[in-house]
DRENKE-296673 format. One line per 2 residues: number of its first residue (from 1); for each residue y, z, x of C-alpha. Coordinates in Angstrom, 1 decimal, padded with zeros to 4 digits, m for minus. Example, Ala and Ser with C-alpha at 12.3 -4.5 7.8 and 13.67 -1.06 7.14 Angstrom:
<mardrens>
1) m004.5/007.8/012.3 ~ m001.1/007.1/013.7
</mardrens>
This chain:
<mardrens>
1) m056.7/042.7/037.9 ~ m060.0/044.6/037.2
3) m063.2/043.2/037.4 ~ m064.5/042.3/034.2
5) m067.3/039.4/035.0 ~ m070.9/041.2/033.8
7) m072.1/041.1/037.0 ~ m069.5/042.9/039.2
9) m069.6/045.4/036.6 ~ m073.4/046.2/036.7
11) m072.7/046.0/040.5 ~ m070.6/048.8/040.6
13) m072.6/050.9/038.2 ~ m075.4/050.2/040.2
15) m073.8/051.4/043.3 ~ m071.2/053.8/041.8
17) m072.9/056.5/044.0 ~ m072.5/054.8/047.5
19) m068.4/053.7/046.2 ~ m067.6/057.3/046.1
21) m069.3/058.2/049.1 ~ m067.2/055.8/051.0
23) m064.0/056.6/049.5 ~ m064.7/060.0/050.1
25) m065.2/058.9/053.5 ~ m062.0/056.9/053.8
27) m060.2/059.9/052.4 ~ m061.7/062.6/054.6
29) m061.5/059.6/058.0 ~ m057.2/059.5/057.3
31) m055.6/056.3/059.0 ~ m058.1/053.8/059.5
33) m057.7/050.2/061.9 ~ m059.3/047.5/060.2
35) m062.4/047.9/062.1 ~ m063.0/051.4/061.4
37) m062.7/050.6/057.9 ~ m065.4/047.9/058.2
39) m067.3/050.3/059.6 ~ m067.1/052.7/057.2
41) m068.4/050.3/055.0 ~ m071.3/048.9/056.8
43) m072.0/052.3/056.6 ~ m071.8/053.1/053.0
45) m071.6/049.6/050.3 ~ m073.9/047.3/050.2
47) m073.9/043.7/048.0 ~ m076.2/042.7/045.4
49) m078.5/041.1/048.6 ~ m078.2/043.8/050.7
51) m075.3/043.4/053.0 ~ m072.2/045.0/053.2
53) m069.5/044.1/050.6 ~ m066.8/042.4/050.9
55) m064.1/044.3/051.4 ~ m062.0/042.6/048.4
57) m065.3/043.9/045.5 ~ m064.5/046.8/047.2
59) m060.8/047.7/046.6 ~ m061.8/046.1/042.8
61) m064.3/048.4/042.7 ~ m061.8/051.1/043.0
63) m059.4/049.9/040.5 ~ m062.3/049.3/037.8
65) m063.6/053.2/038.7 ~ m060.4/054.4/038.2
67) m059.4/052.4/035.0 ~ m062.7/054.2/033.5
69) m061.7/057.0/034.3 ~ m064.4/058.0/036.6
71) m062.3/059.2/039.6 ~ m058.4/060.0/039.6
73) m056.4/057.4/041.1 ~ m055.2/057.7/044.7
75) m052.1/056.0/046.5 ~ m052.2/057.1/050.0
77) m056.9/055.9/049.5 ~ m056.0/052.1/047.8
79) m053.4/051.7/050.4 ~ m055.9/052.1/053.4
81) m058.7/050.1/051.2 ~ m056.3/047.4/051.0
83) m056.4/044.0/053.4 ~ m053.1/043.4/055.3
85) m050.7/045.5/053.9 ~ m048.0/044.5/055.3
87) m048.0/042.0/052.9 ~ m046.0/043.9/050.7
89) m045.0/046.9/052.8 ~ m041.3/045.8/051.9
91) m041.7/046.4/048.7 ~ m042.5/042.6/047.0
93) m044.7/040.5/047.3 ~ m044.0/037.3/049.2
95) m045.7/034.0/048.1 ~ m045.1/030.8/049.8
97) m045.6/027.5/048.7 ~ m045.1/024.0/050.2
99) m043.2/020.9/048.9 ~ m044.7/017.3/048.9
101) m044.3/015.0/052.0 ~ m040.8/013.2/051.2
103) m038.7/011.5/054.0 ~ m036.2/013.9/055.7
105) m032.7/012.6/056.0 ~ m032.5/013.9/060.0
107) m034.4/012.6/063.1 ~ m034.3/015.6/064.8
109) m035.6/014.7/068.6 ~ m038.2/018.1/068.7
111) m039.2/017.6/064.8 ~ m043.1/016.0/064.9
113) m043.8/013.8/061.7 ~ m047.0/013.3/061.1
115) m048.4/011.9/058.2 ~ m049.3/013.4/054.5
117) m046.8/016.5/055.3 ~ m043.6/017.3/055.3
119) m040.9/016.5/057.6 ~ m041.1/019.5/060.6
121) m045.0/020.4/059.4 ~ m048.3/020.0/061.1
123) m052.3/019.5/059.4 ~ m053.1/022.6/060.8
125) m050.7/025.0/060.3 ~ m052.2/028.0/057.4
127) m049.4/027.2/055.1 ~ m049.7/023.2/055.0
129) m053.5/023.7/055.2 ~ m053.3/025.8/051.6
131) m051.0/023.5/050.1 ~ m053.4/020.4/050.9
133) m056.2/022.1/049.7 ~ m054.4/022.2/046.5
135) m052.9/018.8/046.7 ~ m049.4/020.2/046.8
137) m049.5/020.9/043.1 ~ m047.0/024.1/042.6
139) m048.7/025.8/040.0 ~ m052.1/025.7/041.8
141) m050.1/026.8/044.9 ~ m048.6/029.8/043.1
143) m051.5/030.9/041.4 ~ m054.1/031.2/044.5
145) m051.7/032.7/046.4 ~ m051.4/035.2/043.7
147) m055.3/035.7/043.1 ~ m055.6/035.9/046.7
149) m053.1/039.2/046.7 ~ m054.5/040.6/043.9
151) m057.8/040.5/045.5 ~ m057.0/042.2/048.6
153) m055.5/045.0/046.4 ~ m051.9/043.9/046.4
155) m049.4/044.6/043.2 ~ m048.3/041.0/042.2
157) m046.0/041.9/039.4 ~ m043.0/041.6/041.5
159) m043.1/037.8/043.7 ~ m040.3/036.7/046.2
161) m041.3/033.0/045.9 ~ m040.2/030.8/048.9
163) m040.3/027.1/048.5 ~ m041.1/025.4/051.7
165) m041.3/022.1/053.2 ~ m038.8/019.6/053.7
167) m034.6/019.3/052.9 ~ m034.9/020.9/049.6
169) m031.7/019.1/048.7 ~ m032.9/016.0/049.4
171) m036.1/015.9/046.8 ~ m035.0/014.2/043.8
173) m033.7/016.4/041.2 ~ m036.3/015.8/038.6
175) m039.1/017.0/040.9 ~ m036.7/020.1/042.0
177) m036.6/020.7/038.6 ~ m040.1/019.9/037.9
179) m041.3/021.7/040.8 ~ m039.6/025.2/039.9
181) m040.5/025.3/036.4 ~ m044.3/024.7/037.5
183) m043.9/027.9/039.8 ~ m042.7/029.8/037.1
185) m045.5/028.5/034.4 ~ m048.1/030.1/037.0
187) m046.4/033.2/036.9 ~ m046.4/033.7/033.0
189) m049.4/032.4/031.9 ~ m050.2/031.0/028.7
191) m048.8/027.1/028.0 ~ m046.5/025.8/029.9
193) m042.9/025.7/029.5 ~ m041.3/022.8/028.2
195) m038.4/023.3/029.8 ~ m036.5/025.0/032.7
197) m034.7/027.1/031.0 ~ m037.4/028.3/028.8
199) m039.4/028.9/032.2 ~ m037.0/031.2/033.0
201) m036.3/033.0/029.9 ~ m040.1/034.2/029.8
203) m040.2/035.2/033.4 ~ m037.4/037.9/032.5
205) m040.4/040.1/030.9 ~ m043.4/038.3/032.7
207) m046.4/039.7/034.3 ~ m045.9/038.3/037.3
209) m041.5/038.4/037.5 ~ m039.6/036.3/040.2
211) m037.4/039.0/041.8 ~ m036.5/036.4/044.7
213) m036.6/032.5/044.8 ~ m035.8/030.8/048.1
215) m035.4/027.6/049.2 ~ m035.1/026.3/053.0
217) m032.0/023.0/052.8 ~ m029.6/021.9/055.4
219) m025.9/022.5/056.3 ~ m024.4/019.5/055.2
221) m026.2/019.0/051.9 ~ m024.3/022.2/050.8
223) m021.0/021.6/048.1 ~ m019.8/023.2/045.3
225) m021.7/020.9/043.2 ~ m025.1/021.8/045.0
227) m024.3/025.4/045.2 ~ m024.4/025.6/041.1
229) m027.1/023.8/040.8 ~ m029.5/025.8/043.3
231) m028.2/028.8/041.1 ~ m029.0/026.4/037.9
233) m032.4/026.2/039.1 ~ m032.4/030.0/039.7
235) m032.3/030.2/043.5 ~ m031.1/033.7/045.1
237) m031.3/033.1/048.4 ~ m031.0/029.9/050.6
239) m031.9/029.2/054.2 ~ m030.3/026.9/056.3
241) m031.6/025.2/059.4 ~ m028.3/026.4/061.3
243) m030.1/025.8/064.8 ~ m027.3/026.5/066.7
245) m023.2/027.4/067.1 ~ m022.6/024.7/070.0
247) m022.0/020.9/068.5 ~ m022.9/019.7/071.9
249) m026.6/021.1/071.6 ~ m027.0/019.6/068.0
251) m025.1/016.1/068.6 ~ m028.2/016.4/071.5
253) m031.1/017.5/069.5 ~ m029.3/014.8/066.8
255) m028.8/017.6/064.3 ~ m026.3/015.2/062.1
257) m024.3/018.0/061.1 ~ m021.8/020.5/063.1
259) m021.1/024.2/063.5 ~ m018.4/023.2/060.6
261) m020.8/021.8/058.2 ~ m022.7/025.3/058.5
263) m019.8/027.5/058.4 ~ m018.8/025.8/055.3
265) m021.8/025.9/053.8 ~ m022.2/029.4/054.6
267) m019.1/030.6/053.1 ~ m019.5/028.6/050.0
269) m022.8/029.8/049.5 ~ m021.7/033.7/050.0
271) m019.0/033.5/048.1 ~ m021.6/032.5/044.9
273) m023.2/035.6/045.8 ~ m026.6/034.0/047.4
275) m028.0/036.3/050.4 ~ m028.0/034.3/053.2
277) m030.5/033.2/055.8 ~ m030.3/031.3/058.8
279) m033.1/029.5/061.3 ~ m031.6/029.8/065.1
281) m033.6/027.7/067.6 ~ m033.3/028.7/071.3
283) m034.4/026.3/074.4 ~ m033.5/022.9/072.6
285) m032.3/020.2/074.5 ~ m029.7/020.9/077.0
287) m029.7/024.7/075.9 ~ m030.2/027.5/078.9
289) m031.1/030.6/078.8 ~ m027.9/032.5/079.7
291) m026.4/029.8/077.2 ~ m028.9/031.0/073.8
293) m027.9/034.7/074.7 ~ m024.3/033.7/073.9
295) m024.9/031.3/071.0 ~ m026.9/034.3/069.4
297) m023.6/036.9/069.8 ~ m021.6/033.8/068.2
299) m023.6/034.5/065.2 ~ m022.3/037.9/065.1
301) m018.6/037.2/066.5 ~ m018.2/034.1/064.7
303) m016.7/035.6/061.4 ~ m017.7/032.5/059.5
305) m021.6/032.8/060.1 ~ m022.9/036.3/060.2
307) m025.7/035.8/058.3 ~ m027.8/038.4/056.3
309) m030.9/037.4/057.7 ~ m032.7/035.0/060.6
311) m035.5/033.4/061.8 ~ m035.9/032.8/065.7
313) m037.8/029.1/065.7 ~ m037.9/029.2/069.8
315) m038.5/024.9/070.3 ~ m042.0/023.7/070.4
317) m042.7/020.8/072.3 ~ m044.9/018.9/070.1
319) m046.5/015.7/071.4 ~ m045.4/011.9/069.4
321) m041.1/013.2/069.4 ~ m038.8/012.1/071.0
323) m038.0/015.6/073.2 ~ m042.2/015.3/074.5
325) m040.7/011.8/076.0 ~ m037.8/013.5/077.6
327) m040.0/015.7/078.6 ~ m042.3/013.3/080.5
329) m039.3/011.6/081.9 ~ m038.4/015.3/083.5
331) m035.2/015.6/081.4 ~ m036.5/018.6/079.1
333) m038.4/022.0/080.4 ~ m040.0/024.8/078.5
335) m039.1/027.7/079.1 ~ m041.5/030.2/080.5
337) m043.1/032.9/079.1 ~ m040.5/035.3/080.9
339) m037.5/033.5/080.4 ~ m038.0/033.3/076.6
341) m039.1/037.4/076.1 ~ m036.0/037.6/078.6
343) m034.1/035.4/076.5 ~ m034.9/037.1/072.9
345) m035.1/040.9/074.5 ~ m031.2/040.1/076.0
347) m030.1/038.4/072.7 ~ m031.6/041.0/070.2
349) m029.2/043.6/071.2 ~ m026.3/042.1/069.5
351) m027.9/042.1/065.8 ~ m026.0/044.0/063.9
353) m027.8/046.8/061.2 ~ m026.9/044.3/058.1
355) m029.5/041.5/059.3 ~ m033.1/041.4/059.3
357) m034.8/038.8/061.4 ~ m037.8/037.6/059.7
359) m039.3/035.6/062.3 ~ m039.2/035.7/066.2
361) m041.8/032.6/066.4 ~ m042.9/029.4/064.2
363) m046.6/029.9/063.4 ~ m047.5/027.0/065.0
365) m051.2/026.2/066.1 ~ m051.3/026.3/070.0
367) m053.3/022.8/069.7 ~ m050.2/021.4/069.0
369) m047.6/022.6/072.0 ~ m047.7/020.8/074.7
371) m046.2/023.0/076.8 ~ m043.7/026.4/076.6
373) m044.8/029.2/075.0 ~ m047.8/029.9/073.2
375) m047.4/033.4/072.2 ~ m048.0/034.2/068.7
377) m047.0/037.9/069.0 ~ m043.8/037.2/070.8
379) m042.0/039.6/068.5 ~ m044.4/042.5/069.3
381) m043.8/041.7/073.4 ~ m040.3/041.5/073.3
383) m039.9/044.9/071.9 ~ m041.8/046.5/074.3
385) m039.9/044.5/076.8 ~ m036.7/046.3/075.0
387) m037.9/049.1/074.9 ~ m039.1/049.6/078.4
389) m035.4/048.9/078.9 ~ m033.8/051.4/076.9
391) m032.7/048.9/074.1 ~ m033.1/049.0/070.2
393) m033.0/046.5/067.8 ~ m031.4/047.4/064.9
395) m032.3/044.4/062.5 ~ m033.1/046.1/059.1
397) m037.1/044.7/060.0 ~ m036.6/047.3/062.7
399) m035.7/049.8/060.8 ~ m037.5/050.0/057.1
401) m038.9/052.7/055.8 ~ m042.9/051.4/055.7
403) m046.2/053.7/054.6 ~ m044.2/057.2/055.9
405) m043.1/059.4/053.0 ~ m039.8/060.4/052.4
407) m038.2/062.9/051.1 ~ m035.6/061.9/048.3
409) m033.0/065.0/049.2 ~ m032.9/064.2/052.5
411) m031.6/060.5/052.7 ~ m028.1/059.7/053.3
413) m025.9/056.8/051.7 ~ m023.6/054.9/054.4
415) m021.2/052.2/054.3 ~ m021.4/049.9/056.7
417) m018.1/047.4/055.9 ~ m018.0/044.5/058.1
419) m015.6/041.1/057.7 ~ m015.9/037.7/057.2
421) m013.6/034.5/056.7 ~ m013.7/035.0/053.3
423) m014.9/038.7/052.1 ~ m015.1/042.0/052.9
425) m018.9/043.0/053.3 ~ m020.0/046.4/051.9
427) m023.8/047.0/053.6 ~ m024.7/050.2/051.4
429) m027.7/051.4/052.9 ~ m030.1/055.2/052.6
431) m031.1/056.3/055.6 ~ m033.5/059.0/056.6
433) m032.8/061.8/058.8 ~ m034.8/059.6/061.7
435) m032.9/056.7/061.1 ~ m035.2/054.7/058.9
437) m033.6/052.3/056.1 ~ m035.2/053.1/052.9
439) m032.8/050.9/050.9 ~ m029.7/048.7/050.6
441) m027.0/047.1/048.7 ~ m025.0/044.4/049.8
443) m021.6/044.3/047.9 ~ m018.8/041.4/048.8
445) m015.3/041.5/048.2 ~ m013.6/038.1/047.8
447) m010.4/038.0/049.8 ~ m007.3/037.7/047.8
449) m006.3/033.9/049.8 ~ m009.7/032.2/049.1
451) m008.7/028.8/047.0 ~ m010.0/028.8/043.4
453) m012.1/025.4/043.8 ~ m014.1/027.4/046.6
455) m015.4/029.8/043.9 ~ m017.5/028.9/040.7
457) m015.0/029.7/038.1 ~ m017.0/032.5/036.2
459) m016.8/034.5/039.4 ~ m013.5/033.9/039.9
461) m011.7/037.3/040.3 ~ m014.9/039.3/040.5
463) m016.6/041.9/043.2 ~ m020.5/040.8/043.6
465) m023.6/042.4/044.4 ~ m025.6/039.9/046.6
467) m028.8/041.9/046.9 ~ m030.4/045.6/046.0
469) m033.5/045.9/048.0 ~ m035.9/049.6/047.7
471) m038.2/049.4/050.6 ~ m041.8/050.7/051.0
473) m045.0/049.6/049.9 ~ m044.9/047.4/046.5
475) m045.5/049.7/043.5 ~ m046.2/048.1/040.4
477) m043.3/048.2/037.3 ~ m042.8/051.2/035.2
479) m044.4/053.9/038.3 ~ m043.4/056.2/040.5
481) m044.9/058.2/042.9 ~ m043.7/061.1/044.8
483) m042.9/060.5/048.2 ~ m042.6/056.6/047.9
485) m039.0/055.3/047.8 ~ m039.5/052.6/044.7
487) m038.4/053.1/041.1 ~ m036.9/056.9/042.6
489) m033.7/055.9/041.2 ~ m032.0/054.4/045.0
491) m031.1/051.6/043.0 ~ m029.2/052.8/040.5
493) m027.3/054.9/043.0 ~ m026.4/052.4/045.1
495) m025.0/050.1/041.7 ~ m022.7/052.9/041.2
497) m021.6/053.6/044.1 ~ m020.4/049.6/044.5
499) m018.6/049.9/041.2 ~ m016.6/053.0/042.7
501) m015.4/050.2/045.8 ~ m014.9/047.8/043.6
503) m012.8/049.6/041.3 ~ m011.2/051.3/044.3
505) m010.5/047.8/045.8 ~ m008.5/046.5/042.6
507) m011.7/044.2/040.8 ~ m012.0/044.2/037.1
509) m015.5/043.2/036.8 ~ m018.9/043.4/039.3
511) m021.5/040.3/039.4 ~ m024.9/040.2/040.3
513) m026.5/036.9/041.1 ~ m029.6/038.2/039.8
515) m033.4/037.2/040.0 ~ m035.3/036.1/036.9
517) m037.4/039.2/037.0 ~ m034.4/041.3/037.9
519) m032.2/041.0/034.9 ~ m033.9/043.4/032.6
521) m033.4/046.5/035.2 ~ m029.9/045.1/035.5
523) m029.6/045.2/031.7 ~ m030.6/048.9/031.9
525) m027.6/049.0/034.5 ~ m025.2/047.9/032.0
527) m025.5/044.5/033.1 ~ m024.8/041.3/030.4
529) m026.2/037.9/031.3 ~ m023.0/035.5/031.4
531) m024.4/031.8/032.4 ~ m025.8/032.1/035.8
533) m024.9/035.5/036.7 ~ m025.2/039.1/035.4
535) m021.7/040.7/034.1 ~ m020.0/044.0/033.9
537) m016.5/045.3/033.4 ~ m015.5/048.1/035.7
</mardrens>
């Protein structure tokens, strides 16, 4: 977005001279921390009153100079001018938006439930506080979150859009419905749809294009029935509150569902293709330390789980549940500081390369834990508690390529096959001489005994490609730059080299449960839209 209001305009002619002094300064100063950059600005720009600029006129600034022509455009300068960019450093950009307060279908003993928010949320939290301020209206939601990126210099062309809040199965389905078409209406503009469908159709070619939709639901909401029509409504990936492996800990923590309902759900799920993501909670009720370390390798060992990705939710004690009450009655402790980085440093190990954990804490405000841990960089400490140890994680998180340039020639393509109850996993992934992950493919192979009514019949007899995923900073659509791992041509190499398995392997035809903003590079692929799914004969 370039600045076109008169007045930013006259404000950067007007101080044209000081802008390229301070990106000449940025350029010639290399990395920069935030507050060096600030400096460096102090220094240089100053507002229409005198002060320095904000540092979001600043990086528009750039992109209106450049769009005139006045200086060349940079990649390695508007990647240090931007704010936070780790935003997008894995290669989309992630917008988050929260349901409306609707009654959960659990009582979950350490969920708080206060009032005006969904199940599990607090006031205070940054997400619920956004989605307030906007009255929980999804097209408001989506829309500021994208002006806000685009502001800090972020590409917004390419959104992973998580839907957050509540059991997402449990909203009726005409707000579901309603709710997902208003998402998409902010990310194409112009009038809104009047249907679904027709949502989705325009997002295929949209300025802003869905390449991920997520949705959080639980174990035992999951069926065939509900796993067509989260791909109806255009989901890709689904996380489920998994928790834990042992049934004693969730009959405890009343979980109302088992480690059955999840593997079920799980294996339904994978076989239709979605990528999968699970929330693991060490120190509930009844749970030890030495006993999460071992319900963490069941994630790995248990065929029917291994999930593509995880978020760590250690328990919060949160005052007005049930567990603060056990608590005061001296039938629940915390765990310390030490024992949880000793719990998470000791569990880590066993994540294979195929995962990426998202998430090592909830962002919850330290106002609201009553006691336990409070730190919010807990993921930070407990790899430097690894690796004072000698240990490595090697969750994909761990090991993406991020800002460092790479060298195209150089990369390697390995196969990293693993098993499940019902496929055989094909992690395709480019690796650097160093070891860093610069992209991936996930391809599954439906074993020959799976029973028919366990797969949606237009992907019956088919290979499928869960995800494709390019790392490195977000590059806008139709670019390329030299050094940066996006739009080089990974992805394409990776498709063919899962058609090779799959043909090896005896499959006819390869599906890809693609995103909405995904199907026109999958066209280019060779890719035909079939219902719900992207097509191919092999």
């Amino acid at each position: 977005m370039l600045i076109h209001e008169p007045e930013s305009t006259a404000w950067v002619n007007v101080r044209q001279e000081e802008l390229l002094a301070f990106f000449d300064a940025v350029r010639a100063a290399g990395k920069l921390s935030a507050t060096q950059l600030n400096a460096l600005m102090v220094k240089h720009v100053h507002g229409a009153d005198g002060n320095s600029a904000p540092q979001t006129l600043v990086v528009e600034a750039y992109k209106e100079l450049t769009a005139q022509g006045v200086i060349p455009f940079e990649r390695e300068l508007f990647e240090r001018l931007r704010q936070k960019p780790t935003r997008t450093i894995s290669g989309v950009a992630p917008v988050a938006v929260l349901t409306g307060p609707y009654p959960c279908p659990a009582d979950c003993i350490f969920c708080p439930d206060a009032k005006g928010v969904p199940r599990s949320y607090l006031p205070d939290e940054p997400a619920v506080q956004r989605a307030m301020r906007e009255r929980f209206d999804p097209f408001k939601s989506v829309k500021v979150r994208m002006d806000t990126l685009a502001s800090m210099g972020h590409p917004t062309d390419k959104i992973e859009l998580l839907i957050i809040g509540a059991t997402w199965s449990a909203y009726p389905k005409k707000y579901q419905e309603w709710y997902v078409r208003r998402c998409l209406d902010a990310m194409n503009g112009g009038d809104p749809a009047k249907t679904l469908e027709e949502a989705q159709v325009r997002n295929e070619t949209a300025a802003h294009r869905n390449v991920g939709l997520v949705i959080e639901t639980r174990p035992d909401y999951v069926d065939m029935a509900e796993v067509r029509r989260l791909r109806w409504l255009g989901m890709t990936k689904i996380q489920l509150g998994a928790q834990s492996t042992n049934n004693e800990i969730l009959k405890l923590n009343r979980r109302d569902h088992t480690i059955e309902d999840t593997r079920r759900a799980v294996r339904l799920l994978r076989l239709a293709g979605f990528k999968l993501h699970l929330h693991w909670m060490p120190n509930l009720y009844g749970a030890t330390p030495e006993g999460d370390v071992r319900d963490y390798e069941n994630l790995w060992t248990d065929t029917a789980l291994r999930p593509d990705e995880l978020k760590i939710y250690p328990c919060m004690l949160i005052e007005d549940t049930e567990l603060y009450r056990l608590w005061q009655a001296g039938k629940y402790r915390p765990y310390t500081d030490e024992e949880l980085i000793e719990t998470l440093a000791q569990a880590k190990r066993f994540t294979p390369p195929y995962c990426r954990i998202n998430r090592v804490i909830r962002d919850i405000p330290a106002q609201y834990i009553a006691a336990g841990s409070t730190q919010s960089n807990l993921r930070v400490v407990v790899q430097s508690e690894m690796k004072r140890r000698g240990w490595q994680c090697q969750c994909i998180r761990c090991r993406e390529v991020r800002n460092e340039r790479v060298d195209r020639a150089t990369l390697e393509m390995q196969d990293y096959r693993y098993e499940t109850d019902a496929t055989t996993e094909h992690f395709l992934q480019y690796l650097t001489p160093t070891g860093k992950l610069a992209g991936f493919l996930r391809l599954s192979l439906p074993h020959a005994d799976v029973p028919s009514d366990e797969i949606l019949p237009e992907l019956r007899g088919n290979a499928m490609v869960r995800e494709l995923h390019i790392f490195g900073p977000a590059i806008e659509l139709g670019t390329n730059d030299a050094g940066k791992v996006q739009h080089s041509g990974l992805g394409r190499r990776l498709a063919e080299r899962a058609i090779e398995i799959a043909r090896e392997a005896g499959f006819k035809r390869l599906a890809v449960i693609s995103a909405l903003g995904t199907r026109e590079y999958y066209r280019k692929l060779g890719f035909e839209l079939e219902d719900l799914y992207m097509l191919k004969s092999i």
